[in-house]
C-alpha positions in Angstrom: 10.5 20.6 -9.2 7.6 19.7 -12.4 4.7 18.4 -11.4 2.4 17.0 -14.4 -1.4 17.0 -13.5 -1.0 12.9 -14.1 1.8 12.7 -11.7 -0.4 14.8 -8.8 -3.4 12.7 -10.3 -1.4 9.1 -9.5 -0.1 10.4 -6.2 -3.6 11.6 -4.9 -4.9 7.9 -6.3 -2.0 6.5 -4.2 -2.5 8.2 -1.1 -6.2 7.8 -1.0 -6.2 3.9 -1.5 -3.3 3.6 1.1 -6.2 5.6 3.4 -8.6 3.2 2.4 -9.9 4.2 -0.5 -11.9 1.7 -2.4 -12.0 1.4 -6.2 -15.9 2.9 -6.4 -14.3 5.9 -4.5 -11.2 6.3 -6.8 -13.7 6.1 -9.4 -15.6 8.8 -8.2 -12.8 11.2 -7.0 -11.1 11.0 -10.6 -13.7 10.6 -12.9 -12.8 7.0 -13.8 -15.6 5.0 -15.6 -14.2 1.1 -15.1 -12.2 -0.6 -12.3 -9.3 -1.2 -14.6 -7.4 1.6 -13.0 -8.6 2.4 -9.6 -7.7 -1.9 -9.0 -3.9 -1.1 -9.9 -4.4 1.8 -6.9 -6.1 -0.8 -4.2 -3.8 -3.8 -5.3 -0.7 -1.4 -5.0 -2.1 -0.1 -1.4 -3.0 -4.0 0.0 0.1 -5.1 -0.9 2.4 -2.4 0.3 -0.1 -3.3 4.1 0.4 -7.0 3.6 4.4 -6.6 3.4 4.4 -4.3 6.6 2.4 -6.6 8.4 4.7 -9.7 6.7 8.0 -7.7 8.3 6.8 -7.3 11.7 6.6 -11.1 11.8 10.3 -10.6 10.3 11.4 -9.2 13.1 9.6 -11.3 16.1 11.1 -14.3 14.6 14.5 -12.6 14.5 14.5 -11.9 18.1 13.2 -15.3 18.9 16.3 -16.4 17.5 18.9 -14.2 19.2 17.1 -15.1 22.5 17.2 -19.1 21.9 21.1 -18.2 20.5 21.3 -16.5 23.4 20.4 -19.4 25.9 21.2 -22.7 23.6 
C-alpha cells in the first residue's frame, strides 16, 4: 500500500476533528494559516455525528412501527 504525506496529512485532520478537534487546533497541528481548510475537517466531522445521531431516531421509529403492526 502508498501512502502520500497529504493522504496521512487528510487522515490525521479527519481523525482529529472526528475526536473533537476544533479548527484553531487543526490549524495548529498542520501548520494551516486560515480556516478555509480545517472548516472542511469540522463540517465533514459534525455531519458524519449528526447522521449517527439522525439514524438512531431511524431505528426507534422503525420499531415503533413493527410494535403498533404488531398489535393494530
Amino acid at each position: 500500500m502508498h501512502c502520500s504525506a497529504h493522504g496521512l496529512r487528510k487522515a490525521g485532520a479527519a481523525v482529529a476533528a472526528e475526536n473533537g478537534a476544533t479548527e484553531r487546533h487543526l490549524m495548529a497541528i498542520f501548520g494551516w494559516s486560515s480556516t478555509k481548510v480545517a472548516s472542511h475537517y469540522t463540517r465533514a466531522a459534525r455531519q458524519k455525528m449528526l447522521a449517527g445521531a439522525g439514524m438512531e431516531h431511524l431505528s426507534r421509529d422503525q420499531k415503533y412501527n413493527k410494535i403498533r403492526a404488531h398489535f393494530s
